[in-house]
C-alpha positions as CSV (number, residue, x, y, z in Angstrom):
1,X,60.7,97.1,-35.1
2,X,59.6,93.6,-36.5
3,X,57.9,90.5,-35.8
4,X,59.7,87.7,-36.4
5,X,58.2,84.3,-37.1
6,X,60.8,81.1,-36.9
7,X,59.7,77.8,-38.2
8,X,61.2,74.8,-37.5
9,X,61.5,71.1,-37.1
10,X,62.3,68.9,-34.1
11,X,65.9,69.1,-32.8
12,X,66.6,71.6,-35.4
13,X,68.1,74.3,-32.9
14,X,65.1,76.6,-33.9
15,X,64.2,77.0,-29.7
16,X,67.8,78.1,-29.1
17,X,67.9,80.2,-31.9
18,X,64.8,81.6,-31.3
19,X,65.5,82.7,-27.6
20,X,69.3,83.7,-28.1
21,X,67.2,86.2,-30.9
22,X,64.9,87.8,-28.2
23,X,67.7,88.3,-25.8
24,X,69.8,90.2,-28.2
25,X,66.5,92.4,-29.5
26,X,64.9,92.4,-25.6
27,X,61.9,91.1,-27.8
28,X,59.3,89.2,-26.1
29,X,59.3,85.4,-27.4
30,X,56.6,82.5,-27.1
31,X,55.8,79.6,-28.6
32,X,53.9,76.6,-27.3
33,X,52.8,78.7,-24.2
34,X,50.0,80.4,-26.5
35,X,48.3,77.0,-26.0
36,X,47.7,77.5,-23.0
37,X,46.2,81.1,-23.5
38,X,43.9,79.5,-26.3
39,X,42.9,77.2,-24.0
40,X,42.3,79.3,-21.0
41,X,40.3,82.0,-22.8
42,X,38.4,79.6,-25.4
43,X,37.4,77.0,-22.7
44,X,39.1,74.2,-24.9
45,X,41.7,71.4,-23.5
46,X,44.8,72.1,-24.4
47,X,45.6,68.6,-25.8
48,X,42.7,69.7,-28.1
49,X,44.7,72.4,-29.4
50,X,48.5,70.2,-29.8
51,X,46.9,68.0,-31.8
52,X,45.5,70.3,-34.0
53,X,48.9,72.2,-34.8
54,X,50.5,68.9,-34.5
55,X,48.3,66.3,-36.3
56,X,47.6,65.6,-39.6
57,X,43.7,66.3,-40.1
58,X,41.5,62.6,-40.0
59,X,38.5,62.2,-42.2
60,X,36.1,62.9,-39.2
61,X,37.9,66.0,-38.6
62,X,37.1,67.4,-42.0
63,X,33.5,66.9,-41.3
64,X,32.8,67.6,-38.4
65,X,35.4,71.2,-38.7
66,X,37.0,70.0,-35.3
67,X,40.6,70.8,-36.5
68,X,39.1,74.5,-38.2
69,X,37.3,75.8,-34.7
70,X,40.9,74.9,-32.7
71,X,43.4,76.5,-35.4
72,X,40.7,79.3,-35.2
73,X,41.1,79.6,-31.5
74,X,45.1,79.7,-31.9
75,X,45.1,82.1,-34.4
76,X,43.4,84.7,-32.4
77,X,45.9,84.0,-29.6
78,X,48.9,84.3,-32.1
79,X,47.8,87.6,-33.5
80,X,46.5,89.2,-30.3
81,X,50.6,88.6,-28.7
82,X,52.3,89.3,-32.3
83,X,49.8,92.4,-32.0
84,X,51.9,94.7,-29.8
85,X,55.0,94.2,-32.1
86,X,59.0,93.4,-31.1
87,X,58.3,89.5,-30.2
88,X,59.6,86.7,-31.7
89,X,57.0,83.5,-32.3
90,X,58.6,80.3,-32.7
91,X,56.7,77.1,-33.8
92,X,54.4,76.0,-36.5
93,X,52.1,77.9,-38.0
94,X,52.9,81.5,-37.5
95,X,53.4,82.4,-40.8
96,X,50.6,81.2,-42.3
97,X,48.8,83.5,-40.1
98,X,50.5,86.6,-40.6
99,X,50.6,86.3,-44.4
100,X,49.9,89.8,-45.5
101,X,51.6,91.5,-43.1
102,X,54.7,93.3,-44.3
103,X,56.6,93.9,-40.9
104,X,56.7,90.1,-40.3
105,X,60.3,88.3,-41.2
106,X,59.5,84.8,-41.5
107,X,62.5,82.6,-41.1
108,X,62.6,78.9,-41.2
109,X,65.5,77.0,-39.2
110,X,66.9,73.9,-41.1
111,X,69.1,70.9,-39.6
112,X,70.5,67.4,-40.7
113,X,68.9,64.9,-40.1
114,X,71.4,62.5,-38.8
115,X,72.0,65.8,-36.5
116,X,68.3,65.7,-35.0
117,X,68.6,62.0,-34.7
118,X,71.9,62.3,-32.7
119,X,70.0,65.1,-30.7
120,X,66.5,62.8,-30.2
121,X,68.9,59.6,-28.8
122,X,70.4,61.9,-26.4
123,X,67.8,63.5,-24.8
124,X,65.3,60.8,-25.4
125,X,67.3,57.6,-24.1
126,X,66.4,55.7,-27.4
127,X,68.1,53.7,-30.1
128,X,68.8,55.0,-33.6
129,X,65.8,53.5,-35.5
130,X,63.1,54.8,-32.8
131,X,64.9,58.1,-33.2
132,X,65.0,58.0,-37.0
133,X,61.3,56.6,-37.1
134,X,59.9,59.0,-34.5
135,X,61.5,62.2,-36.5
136,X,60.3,61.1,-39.8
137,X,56.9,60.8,-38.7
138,X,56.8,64.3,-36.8
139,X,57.9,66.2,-40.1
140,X,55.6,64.1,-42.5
141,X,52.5,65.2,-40.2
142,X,53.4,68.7,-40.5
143,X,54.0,68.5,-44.4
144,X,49.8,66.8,-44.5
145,X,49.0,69.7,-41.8
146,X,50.0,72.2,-44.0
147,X,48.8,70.8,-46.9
148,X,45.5,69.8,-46.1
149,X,44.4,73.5,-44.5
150,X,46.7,75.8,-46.6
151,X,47.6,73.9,-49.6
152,X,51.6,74.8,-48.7
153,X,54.2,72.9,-47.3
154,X,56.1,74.3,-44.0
155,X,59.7,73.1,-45.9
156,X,58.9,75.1,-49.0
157,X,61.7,77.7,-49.0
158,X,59.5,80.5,-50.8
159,X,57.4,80.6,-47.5
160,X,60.3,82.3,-45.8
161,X,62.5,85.6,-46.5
162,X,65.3,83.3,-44.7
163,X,65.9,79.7,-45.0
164,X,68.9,79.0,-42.4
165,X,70.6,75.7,-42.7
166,X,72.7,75.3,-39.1
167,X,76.0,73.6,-40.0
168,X,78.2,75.7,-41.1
169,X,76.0,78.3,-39.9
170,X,76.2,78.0,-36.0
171,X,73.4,78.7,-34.0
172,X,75.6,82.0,-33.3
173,X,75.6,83.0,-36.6
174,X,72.2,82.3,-37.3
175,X,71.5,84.9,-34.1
176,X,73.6,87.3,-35.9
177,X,71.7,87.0,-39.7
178,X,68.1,87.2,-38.2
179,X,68.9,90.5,-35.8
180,X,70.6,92.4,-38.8
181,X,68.0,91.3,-41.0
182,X,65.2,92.4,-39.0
183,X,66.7,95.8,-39.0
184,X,66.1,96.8,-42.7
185,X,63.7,99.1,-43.7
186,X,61.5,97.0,-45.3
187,X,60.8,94.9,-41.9
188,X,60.1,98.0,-40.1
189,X,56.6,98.5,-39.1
190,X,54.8,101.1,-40.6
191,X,51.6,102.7,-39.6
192,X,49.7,101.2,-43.1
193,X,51.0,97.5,-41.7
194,X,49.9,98.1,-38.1
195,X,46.4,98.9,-39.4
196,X,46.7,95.1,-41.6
197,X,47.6,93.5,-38.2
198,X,44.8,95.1,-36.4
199,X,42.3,94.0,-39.2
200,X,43.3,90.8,-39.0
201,X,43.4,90.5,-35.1
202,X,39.9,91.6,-35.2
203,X,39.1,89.4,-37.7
204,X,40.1,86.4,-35.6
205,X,38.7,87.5,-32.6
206,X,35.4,87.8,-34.5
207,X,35.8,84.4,-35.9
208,X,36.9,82.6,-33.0
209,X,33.8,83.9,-31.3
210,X,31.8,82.5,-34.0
211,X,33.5,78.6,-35.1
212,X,31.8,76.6,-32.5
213,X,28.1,77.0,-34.0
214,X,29.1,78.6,-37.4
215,X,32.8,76.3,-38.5
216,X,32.3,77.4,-42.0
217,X,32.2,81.2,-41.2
218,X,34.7,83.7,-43.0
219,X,35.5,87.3,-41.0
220,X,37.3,90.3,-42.2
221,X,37.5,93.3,-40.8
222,X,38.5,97.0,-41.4
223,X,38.8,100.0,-39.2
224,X,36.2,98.3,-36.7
225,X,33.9,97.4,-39.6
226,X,33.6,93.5,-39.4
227,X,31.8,92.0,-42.6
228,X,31.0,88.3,-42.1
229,X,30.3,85.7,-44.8
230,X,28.0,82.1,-43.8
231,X,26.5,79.5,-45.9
232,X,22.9,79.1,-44.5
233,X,19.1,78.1,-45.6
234,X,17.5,81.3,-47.3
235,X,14.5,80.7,-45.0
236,X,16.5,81.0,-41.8
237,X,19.1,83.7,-43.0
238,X,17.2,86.8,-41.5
239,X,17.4,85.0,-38.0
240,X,21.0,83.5,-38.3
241,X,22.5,87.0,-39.6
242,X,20.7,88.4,-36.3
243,X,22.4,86.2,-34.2
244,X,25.6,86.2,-36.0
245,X,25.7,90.0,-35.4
246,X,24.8,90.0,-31.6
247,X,27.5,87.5,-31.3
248,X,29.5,89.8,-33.7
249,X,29.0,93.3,-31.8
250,X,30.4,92.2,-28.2
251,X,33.9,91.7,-29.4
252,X,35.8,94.7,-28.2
253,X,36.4,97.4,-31.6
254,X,33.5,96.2,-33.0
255,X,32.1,99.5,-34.7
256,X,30.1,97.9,-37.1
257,X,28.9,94.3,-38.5
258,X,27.7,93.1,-42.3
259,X,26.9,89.9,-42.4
260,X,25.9,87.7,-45.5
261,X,24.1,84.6,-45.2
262,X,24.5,82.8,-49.0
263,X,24.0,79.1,-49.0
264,X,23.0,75.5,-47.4
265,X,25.8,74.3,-44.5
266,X,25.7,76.8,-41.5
267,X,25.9,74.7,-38.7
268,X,27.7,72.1,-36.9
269,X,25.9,69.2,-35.5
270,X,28.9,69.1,-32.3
């Protein structure tokens, strides 16, 4: 079985797409409602979190590593509900997060514009321009989201293994092209791409433990070794790689922790 990642714009029928998909596979399907897990479990407010999927990153946000320590937080929400396989994530940023990961089929929905202006007058009660203004703004903050933390655009079609344009193509048929593609072989999990996912879930468990005092921290894991990489003073590194590990070792399939302490910039001052 697959995971199946759909990105889309607003009004682009990617929701109804999305859910008509799980309902035909009986796969489970989220989106925003991981928010509210990140939120829950983290201790964060989920506004905290909307805004940064949502929001372009500000120049206070790039120092201080606000924006890193919540997309941390949602990524380790993401990856521990994609973990269990057969669900279907739709929203931004899933498949930046399971790049690597071979049973993932990452699909981005496309629409007309004067279709999701049509759709945002209808079911927002406002005139034409507001609509038009409101959409273009939406989809330039997600281009300067992606760009600014991945260096990749969410429209850029070699993201995806399907780029579905719904006009000719009905939401119907778009149901129909993403259930027979997630069938093929080379979607199909496979023990070697389970063991990827589970590295990288643990990875962002680890992490997400970790922003909050350490934002510059990097985590990788495998088979319940986590090795951790921190900028820090060379005076201070035999006590910060102490605590980094304690923090390390209480994360559930912890077997093991390395961690590296290299240079000046550990800490946050929030």
């Amino acid at each position: 079985m697959a995971i199946i990642t759909i990105s889309r714009g607003s009004y682009s029928k990617g929701k109804e797409v999305a859910e008509k998909v799980c309902a035909r596979l009986g796969y489970g399907c989220f989106s925003r409602d991981v928010l509210v897990e990140a939120s829950a479990e983290f201790n964060i407010p989920e506004i905290k979190l909307v805004r940064a999927l949502h929001d372009a990153p500000s120049v206070l946000d790039r120092f201080t590593y606000g924006k890193e320590r919540y997309l941390a937080y949602i990524e380790a929400a993401i990856l521990e509900r994609v973990q269990k396989d057969n669900v279907v994530y739709h929203g931004l940023a899933g498949h930046f997060f399971l790049k690597g990961v071979s049973h993932v089929l990452k699909v981005r929905i496309m629409a007309d514009l004067e279709q999701r202006v049509q759709e945002e007058m209808a079911r927002e009660g406002i005139s034409r321009d507001e609509a038009l203004y409101t959409l273009k703004k939406d989809d330039q903050e997600r281009s300067k989201w992606s760009l600014s933390l991945y260096g990749m655009d969410t429209s850029d079609a070699s993201l995806y293994d399907l780029v579905i344009h719904i006009r000719k193509i009905t939401v119907d048929d778009a149901v129909e092209i993403i259930c027979r593609t997630a069938s093929f072989e080379n979607f199909k999990t496979t023990p070697e791409s389970q063991r990827v996912l589970d590295n990288m879930v643990l990875a962002a468990q680890v992490r997400a433990k970790l922003v909050k005092a350490y934002p510059t921290v990097q985590v990788s894991a495998r088979g319940g070794v986590v090795s951790i990489s921190a900028p820090g003073e060379a005076t201070i590194a035999r006590a910060v790689e102490s605590e980094i590990g304690a923090i390390a070792e209480q994360v559930p399939g912890v077997k093991e922790v390395n961690v590296d302490v290299t240079s000046a910039g550990l800490f946050t001052t929030d």
